[in-house]
Residue, then its C-alpha position, 0 to 999 in steps of 0.5 A: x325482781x316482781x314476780x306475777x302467777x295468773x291461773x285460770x283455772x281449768x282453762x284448758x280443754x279440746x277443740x270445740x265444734x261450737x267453736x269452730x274446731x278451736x279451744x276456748x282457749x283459742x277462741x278467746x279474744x286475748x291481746x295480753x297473753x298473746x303480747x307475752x307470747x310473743x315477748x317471751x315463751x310458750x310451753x307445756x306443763x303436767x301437774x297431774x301425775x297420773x297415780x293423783x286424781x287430777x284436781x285443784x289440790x294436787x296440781x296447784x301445788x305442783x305449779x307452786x313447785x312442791x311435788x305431790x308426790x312429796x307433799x300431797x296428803x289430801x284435799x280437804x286438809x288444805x281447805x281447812x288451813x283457808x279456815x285456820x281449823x284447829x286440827x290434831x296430827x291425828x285428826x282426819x278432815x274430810x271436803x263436805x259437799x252440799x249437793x243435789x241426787x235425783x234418782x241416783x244422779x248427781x244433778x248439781x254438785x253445788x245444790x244450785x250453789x247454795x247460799x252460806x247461810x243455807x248451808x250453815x242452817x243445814x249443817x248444824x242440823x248434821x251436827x245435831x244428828x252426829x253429836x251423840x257418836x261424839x268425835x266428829x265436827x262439821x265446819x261451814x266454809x263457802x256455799x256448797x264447799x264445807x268440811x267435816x273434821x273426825x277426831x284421831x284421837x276417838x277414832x285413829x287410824x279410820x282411814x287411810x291411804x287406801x281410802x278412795x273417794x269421788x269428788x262430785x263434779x266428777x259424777x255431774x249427770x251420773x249415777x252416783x252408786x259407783x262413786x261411794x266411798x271405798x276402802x279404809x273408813x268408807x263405811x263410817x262415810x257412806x252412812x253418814x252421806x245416806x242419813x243426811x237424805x233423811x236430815x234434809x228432806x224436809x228441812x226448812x231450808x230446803x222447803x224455802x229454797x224449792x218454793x223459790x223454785x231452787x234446787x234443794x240440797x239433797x246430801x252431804x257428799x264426803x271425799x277429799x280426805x286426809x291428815x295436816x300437811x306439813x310443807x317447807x313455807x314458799x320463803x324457806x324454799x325460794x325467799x321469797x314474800x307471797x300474796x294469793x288472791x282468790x275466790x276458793x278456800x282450796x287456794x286460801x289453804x295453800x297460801x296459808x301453809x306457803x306463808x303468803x298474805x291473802x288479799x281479801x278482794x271483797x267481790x271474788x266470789x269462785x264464780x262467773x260472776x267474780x270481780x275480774x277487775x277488782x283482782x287485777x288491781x289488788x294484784x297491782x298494789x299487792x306488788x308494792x310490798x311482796x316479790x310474788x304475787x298470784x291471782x287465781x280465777x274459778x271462774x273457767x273451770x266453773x263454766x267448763x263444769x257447767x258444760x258452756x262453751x261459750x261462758x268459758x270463753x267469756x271468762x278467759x277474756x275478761x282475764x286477759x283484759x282486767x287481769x293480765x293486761x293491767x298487771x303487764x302493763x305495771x310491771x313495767x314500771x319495775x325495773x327487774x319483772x317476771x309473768x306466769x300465765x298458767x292453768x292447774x289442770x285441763x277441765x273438759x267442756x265435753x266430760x264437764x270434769x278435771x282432766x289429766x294431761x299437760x296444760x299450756x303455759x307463757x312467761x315473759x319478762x326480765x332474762x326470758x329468751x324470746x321466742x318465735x310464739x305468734x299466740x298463747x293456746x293449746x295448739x302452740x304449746x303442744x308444738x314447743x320444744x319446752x316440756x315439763x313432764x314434771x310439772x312441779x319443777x317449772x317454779x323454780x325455772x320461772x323464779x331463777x331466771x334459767x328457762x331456756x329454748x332448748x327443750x326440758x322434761 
């Protein structure tokens, strides 16, 4: 049996007055998910239980079917993984954002998606302004999404579970004076995110890329913390062989710790401007020599981020037609094949960020009942009988084959 996950991030959302009432979603032009609703089934999905903030980290693992609630000990750690971080069980890693305050206001979370090179050039001068404290390490990862690592063994138990931070997309176009850290530990990170105004103001990075009319990179934005996870590999708990491809650390992490293969698709940026077709061919040949196969695709939830309606249903098209499309078609050549269709989370065009809630799913493919779906969106998932409340158990329903019309929460 072949096995296919597509997830394109963040695709959920409402309707849309631009959109004539409807979902991008249901905007979208999307012949091949409509083809696997109409082949198999159509359901809905919560990976966001509500005592999680609703992000990436928590509900990607939810639809790889770990409970959070079990397994979850925080954002950055997984990120770290991506980047094989060396890490004691001790040691504490924090997401370090490299963004853009005016005023108090979160302008860009990305700094006008800064360059890698930028930010290491920016980073090293945290590194030098922290070096004398000792016990803490910054770690350059892709453009605006770097890490900072701080030493268990200098500092113990800093931190904790109390500790409360704020992703950055969550504050774009607001005060951020509400979205310090608090808690556990919060003192230790607002300072440094305070001093870094100071580090980067006139740094030459900046003063080049404000001459080049970009934004500058005002702060380091600290949040997503927690200690190493230690999860059950994907083969230990469903025996099976993985390969993850994407754009982001955050699901390279994943595929690390789920002791998947990650296919390096040299164009998968996490962005707009990500090479759709080059990842659904990768996937295709990825089949060759694993039973499951994933792609990820930033690129819905970047544009929902943005606010645009419109780039996000551009995005949704082009993973119907460079992704989903081809893969269905190769599956068929197998004699045994499953799909998943699914986002993470509802990313809402109308607050720009992460939303709780459920998300709509379709599977088809060997021993999937076929149902009565005309269409795969928003609308038709919300009136199917199939619900899982507890998202995280849909894995395990998609990988055996049990999946039935009768409703399941």
């Amino acid at each position: 049996m072949k096995y296919v996950i597509v997830i394109p991030d963040g695709c959920a959302d409402e309707p849309q007055s631009s959109l004539g009432g409807q979902t991008p979603l249901a905007a979208a032009r999307t012949p091949a998910m409509d083809l696997l609703a109409a082949e198999g089934v159509v359901g809905r999905a919560n990976h966001s239980p509500a005592e999680f903030p609703p992000g990436s980290d928590v509900a990607n693992l939810s639809l790889f079917g770990y409970d959070p609630r079990t397994y979850f000990t925080g954002r950055a750690p997984l990120e770290a993984a991506a980047q094989r971080i060396e890490m004691g069980d001790s040691d504490w890693v924090v997401r370090c954002n490299l963004v853009t305050i005016e005023d108090q206001i979160m302008r860009d979370f990305t700094a006008d998606h800064i360059g890698t090179d930028e930010a290491r050039e920016l980073l090293a001068t945290a590194q030098r302004e922290v070096d004398s404290l000792g016990g803490i390490r910054f770690c350059t990862g892709v453009s605006y999404r770097n890490l900072l690592v701080v030493s268990g063994e200098k500092y113990g138990d800093l931190f904790s579970r109390d500790t409360r931070t704020t992703p950055p997309h969550d504050l774009t176009d607001h005060l951020v004076t509400d979205g310090y850290p608090r808690g556990p530990g919060s003192k230790f990170l607002c300072e440094l995110m305070q001093r870094s105004a100071q580090w980067f103001l006139a740094h030459p990075t900046n003063v080049a890329r404000q001459a080049a009319g970009r934004l500058p990179a005002t702060n380091i934005w600290l949040w997503g913390l927690g200690r190493k996870p230690k999860l059950p590999t994907f083969s230990e708990r469903f025996g099976l062989l993985g390969a993850m491809i994407t754009g982001v650390d955050l699901l390279r992490g994943l595929a690390n710790l789920l002791g998947w293969t990650p296919v390096h698709v040299p164009g998968a940026t996490g962005y707009l401007d990500t090479d759709y077709h080059g990842k659904g061919q990768a996937a295709i040949a990825a089949l060759a020599d694993h039973d499951v196969v994933c792609v990820h695709i930033e690129a819905p939830d970047e544009a929902a981020h943005m606010g645009d309606a419109g780039e996000k249903v551009k995005a949704i098209e082009a993973i119907d037609r460079e992704i989903v499309g081809p893969i269905h078609a190769a599956l068929r050549h197998y004699p045994a094949w499953r799909m998943l269709v699914s986002p993470d989370h509802p990313t809402l065009l109308s607050t720009k960020t992460h939303s709780h809630g459920d998300v709509p799913f379709v599977i088809a493919g060997t021993g999937v009942p076929q149902g009565a779906f005309s269409a795969y969106n928003e609308a038709v998932a919300a009136a199917s009988a199939i619900d899982f409340s507890q998202g995280h158990l849909l894995m395990e329903q998609f990988l055996s084959g049990t999946l039935t019309l009768a409703e399941i929460s």
